[in-house]
Backbone bond lengths (Angstrom), bond angles and torsions (degrees), N, CA, C in turn:
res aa  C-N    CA-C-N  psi(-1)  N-CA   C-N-CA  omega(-1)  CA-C   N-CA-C  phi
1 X - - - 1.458 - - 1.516 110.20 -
2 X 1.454 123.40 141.09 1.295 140.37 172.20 1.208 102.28 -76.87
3 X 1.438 145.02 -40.12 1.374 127.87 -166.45 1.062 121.30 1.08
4 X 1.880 96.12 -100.52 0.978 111.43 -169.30 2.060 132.05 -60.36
5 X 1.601 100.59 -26.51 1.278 90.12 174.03 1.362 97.06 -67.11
6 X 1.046 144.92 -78.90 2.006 139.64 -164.40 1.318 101.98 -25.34
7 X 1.503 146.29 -38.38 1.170 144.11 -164.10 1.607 92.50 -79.04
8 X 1.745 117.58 -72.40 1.136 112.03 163.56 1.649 131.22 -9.94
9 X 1.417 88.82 -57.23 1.724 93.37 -173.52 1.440 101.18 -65.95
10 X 1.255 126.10 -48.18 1.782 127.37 -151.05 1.818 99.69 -80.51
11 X 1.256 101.30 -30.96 1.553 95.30 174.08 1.813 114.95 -82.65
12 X 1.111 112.45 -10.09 1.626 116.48 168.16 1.468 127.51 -104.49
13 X 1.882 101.22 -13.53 1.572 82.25 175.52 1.748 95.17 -118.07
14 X 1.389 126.77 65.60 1.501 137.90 -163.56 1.792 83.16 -70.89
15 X 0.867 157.96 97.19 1.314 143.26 173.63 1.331 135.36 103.92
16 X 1.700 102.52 56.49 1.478 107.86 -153.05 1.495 118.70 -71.82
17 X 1.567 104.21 -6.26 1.553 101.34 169.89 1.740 97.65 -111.10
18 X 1.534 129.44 140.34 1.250 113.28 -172.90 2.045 93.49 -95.42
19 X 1.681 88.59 137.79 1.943 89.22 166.64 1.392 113.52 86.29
20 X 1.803 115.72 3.45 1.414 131.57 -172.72 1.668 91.85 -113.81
21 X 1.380 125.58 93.61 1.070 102.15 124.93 1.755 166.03 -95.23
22 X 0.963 113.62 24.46 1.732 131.97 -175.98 1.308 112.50 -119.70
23 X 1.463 108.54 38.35 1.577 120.25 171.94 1.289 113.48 -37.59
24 X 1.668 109.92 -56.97 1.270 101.76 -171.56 1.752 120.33 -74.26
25 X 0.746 119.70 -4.54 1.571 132.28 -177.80 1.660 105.38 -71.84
26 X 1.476 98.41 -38.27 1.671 92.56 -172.50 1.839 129.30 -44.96
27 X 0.997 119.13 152.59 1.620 116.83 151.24 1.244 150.87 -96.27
28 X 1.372 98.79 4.17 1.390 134.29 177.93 1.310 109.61 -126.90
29 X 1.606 133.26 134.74 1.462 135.68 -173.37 1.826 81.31 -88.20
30 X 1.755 82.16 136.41 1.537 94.69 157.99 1.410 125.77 -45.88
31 X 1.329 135.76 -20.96 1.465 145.88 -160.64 1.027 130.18 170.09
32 X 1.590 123.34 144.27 1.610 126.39 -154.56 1.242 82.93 -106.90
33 X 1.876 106.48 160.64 1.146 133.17 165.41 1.598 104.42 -106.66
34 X 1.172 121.31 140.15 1.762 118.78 150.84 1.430 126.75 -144.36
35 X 1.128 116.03 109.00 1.448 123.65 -170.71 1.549 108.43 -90.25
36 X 1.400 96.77 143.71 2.117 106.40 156.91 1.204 96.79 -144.29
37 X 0.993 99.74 -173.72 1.859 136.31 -175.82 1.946 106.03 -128.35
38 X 1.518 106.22 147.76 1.098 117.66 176.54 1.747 104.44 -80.42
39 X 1.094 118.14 -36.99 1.580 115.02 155.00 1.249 121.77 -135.95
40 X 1.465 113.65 155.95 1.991 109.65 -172.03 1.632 89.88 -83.39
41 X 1.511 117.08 -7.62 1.606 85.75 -169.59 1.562 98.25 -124.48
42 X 1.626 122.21 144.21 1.229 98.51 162.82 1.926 97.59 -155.02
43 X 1.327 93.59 -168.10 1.801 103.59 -157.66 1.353 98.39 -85.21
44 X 1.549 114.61 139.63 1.614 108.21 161.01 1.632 120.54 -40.78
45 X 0.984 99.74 144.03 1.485 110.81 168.74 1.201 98.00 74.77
46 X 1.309 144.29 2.28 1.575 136.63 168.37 1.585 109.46 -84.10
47 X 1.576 106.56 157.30 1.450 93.49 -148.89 1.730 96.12 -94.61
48 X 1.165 151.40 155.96 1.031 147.63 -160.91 1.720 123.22 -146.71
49 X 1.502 104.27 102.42 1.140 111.28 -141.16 1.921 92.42 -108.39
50 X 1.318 123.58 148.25 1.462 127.86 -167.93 1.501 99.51 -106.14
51 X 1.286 128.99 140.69 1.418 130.87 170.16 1.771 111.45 -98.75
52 X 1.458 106.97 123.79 1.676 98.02 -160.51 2.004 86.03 -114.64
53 X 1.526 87.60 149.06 1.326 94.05 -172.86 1.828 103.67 -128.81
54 X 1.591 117.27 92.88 1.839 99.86 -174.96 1.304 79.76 -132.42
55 X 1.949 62.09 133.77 2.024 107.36 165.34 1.006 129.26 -134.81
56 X 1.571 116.70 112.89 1.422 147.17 -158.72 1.413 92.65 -57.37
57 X 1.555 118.20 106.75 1.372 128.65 160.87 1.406 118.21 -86.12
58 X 0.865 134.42 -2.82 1.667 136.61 158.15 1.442 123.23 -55.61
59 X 1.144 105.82 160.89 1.449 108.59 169.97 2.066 126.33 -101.86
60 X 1.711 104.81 28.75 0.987 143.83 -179.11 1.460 116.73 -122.65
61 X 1.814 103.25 142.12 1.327 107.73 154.15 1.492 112.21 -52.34
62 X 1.553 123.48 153.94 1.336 142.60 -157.11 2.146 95.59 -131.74
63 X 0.983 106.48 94.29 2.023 88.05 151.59 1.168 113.63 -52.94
64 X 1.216 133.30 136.43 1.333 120.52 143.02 1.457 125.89 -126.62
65 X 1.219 122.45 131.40 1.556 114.09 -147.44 1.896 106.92 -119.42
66 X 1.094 127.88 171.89 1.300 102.43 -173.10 1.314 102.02 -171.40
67 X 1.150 144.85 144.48 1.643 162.78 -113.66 1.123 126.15 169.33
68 X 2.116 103.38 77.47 1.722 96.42 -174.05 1.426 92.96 -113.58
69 X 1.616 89.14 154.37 1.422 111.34 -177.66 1.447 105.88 -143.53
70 X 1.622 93.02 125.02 2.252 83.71 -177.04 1.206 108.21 67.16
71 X 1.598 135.93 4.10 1.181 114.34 171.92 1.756 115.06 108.28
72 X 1.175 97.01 -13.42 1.337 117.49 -148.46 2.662 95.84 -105.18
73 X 0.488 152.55 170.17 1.737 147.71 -161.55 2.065 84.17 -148.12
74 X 0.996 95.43 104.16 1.738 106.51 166.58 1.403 109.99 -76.27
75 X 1.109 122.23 -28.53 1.492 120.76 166.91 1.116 140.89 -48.89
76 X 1.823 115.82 -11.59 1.168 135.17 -173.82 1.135 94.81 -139.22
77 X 1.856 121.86 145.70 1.569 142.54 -174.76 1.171 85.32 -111.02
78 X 1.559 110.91 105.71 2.002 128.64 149.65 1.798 113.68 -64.60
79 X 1.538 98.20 123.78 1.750 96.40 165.36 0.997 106.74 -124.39
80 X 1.310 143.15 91.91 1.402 139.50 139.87 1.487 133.66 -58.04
81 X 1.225 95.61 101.23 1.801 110.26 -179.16 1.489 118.14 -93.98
82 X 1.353 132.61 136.53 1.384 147.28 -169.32 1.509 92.50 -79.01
83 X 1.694 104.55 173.34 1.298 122.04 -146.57 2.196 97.47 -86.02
84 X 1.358 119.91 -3.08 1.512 148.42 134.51 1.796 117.00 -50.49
85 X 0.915 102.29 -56.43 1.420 90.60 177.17 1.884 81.48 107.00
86 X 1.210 135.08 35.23 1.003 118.56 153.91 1.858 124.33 -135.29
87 X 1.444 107.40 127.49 1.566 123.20 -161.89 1.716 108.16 -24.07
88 X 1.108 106.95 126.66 1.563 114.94 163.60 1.185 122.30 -47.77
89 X 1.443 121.67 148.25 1.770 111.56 -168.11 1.838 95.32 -86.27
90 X 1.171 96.08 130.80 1.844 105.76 157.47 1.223 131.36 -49.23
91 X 1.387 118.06 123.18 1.443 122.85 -167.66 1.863 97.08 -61.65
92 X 1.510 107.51 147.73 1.569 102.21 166.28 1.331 131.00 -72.68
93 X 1.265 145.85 123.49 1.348 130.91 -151.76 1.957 105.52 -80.75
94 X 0.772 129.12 129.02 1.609 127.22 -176.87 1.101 120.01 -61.66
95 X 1.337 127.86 -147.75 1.644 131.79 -144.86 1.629 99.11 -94.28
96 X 1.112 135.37 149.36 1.746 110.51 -173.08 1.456 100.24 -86.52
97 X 1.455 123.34 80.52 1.339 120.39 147.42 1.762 110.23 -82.70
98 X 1.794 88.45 -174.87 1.670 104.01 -174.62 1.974 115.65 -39.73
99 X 0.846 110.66 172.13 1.364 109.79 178.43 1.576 105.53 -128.22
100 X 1.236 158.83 127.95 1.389 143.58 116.57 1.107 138.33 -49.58
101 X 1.368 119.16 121.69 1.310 104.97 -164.93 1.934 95.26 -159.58
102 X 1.208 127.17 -170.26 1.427 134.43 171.63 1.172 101.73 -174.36
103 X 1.503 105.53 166.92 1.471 125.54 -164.84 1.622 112.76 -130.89
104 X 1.530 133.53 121.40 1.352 131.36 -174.16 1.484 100.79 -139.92
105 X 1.621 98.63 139.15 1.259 123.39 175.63 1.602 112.10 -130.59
106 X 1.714 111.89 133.69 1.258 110.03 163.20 1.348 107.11 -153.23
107 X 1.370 121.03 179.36 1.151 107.49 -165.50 2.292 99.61 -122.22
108 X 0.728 107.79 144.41 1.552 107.01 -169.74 1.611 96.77 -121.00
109 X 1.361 89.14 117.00 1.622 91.06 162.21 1.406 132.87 -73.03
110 X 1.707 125.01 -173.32 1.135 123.62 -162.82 1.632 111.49 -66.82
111 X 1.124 129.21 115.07 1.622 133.33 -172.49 1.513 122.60 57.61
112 X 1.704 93.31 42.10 1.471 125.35 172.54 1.769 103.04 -94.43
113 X 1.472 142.20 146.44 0.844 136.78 160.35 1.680 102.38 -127.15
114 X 1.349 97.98 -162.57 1.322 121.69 -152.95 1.521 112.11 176.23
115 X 1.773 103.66 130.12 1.243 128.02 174.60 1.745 138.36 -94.59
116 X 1.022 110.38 127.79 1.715 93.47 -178.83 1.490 100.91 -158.02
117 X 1.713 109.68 175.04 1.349 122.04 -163.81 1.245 113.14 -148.46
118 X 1.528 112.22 98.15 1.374 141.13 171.60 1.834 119.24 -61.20
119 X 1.424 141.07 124.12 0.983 115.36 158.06 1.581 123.14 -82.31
120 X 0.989 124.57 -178.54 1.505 102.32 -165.85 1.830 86.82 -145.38
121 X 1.458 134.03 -25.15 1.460 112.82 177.77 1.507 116.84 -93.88
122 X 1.447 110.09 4.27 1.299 123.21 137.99 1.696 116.76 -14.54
123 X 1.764 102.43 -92.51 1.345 99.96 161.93 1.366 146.23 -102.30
124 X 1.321 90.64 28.70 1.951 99.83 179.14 1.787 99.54 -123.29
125 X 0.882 115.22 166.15 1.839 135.70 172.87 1.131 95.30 -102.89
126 X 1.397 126.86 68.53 1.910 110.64 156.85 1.559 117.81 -110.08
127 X 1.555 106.73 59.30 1.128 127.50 178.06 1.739 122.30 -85.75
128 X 1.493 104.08 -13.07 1.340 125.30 165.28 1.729 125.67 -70.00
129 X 0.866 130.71 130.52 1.565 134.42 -178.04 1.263 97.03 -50.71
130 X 1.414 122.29 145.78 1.835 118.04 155.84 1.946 91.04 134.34
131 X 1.538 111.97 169.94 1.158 115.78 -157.10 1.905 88.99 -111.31
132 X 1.638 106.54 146.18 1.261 103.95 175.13 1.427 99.58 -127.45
133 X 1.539 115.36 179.16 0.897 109.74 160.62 1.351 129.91 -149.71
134 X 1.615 133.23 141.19 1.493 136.60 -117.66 0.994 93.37 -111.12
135 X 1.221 141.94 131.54 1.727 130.95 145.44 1.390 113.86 -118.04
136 X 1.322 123.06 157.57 1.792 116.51 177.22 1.114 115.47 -130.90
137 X 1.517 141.56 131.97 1.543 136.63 -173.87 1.665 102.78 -114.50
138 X 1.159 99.65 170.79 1.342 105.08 170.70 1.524 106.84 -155.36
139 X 1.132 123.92 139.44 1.366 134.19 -161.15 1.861 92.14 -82.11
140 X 1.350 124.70 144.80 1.343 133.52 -171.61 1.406 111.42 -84.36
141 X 1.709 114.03 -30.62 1.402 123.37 177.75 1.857 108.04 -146.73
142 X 1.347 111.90 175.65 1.589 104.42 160.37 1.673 118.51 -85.74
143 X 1.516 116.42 32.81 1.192 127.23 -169.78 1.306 108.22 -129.78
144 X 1.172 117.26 92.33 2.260 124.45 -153.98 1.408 105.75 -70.29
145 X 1.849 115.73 -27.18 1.952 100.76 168.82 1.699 106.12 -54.28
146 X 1.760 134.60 -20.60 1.220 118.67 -161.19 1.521 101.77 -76.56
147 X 1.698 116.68 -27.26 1.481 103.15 177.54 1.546 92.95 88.35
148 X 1.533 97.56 171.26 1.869 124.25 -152.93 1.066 92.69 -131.85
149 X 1.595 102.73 163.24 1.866 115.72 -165.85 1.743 77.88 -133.31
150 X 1.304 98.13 113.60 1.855 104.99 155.93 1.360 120.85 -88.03
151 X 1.208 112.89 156.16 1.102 122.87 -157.93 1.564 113.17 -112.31
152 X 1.026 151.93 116.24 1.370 142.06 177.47 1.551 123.93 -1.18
153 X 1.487 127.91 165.86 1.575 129.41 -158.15 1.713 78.03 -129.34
154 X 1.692 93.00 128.82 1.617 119.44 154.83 1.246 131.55 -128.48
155 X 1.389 109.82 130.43 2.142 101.61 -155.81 1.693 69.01 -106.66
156 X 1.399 96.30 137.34 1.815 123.74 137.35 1.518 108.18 -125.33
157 X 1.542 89.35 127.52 1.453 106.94 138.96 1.263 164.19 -12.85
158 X 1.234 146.96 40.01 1.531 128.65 -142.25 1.208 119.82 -83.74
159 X 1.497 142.81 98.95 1.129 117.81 -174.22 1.405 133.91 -103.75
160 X 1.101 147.05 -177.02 1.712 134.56 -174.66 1.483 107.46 -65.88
C-alpha cells in the first residue's frame, strides 16, 4: 500500500517552491521531469528500475522532498500502459510486514537539477512479454488545484 508513503510525501513537501505563493497561477511548471532506462529491453521477472532526472526551472529555490520505500520514490505517480494503451495491472501489496524505506530532503536552486532511481515493477505486473509504456508525474505542491508536471514517455520491452 501507498498510503502512508503519499501522506509522508504531502506532509513534507507542504511548499514545494519555498516563498512562491501563486503556484497555481503560473504558466510555466516550476520543473521538468526526464526519465530513461539503462535498457529499452529487458527479461520478465527482471527488476526494472527508471532513471529520473528534475530540474528546477524557476527562478527560485525548489524543496525537493522524496520517499523511498522498497526501492521504489513515492514522490512520483508511475503509469505503465501496455502496448493498447491500457494501464498495467498493480502488483498485490504482501503480508503487512516491516517496510524499508527513508526519507530525503534538499533544496535545489534555480536551474539546479537532480538525479534519482525509482523501481517501477515494484508496483506494476509487467511480467508479461510485450512493450509498455512508462510515464512519471509529480505533484508541483501538497496543494492538488496546483496540478502535476509529467514527465516524458519511455516504451520498454519485456521479453521472455
Amino acid at each position: 500500500m501507498r498510503v502512508l508513503p503519499v501522506m509522508l510525501l504531502l506532509v513534507g513537501s507542504s511548499g514545494v517552491l519555498s516563498g512562491q505563493s501563486d503556484v497555481g497561477k503560473q504558466t510555466k511548471s516550476p520543473f521538468s521531469i526526464t526519465i530513461s532506462t539503462e535498457s529499452p529491453v529487458v527479461k520478465s521477472g527482471s527488476e526494472l528500475s527508471i532513471k529520473i532526472h528534475l530540474t528546477n526551472t524557476s527562478s527560485q529555490d525548489m524543496v525537493v522532498s522524496g520517499a523511498y520505500f522498497e526501492g521504489t520514490d513515492a514522490s512520483y505517480q508511475v503509469a505503465v500502459r501496455d502496448s493498447k494503451g491500457n494501464l498495467a495491472k498493480r502488483e498485490q501489496s504482501g503480508p503487512g510486514g516491516p517496510v524499508s524505506g527513508h526519507w530525503q530532503r534538499h533544496t535545489l536552486k534555480a536551474g539546479e537539477s537532480t538525479d534519482s532511481v525509482t523501481k517501477v515493477n515494484g508496483e506494476y505486473d509487467i511480467s508479461r512479454p510485450g512493450q509498455y509504456v512508462i510515464q512519471l508525474s509529480r505533484p508541483i505542491s501538497a496543494n492538488p488545484d496546483d496540478g502535476v508536471v509529467k514527465s516524458n514517455k519511455i516504451t520498454v520491452t519485456v521479453t521472455p
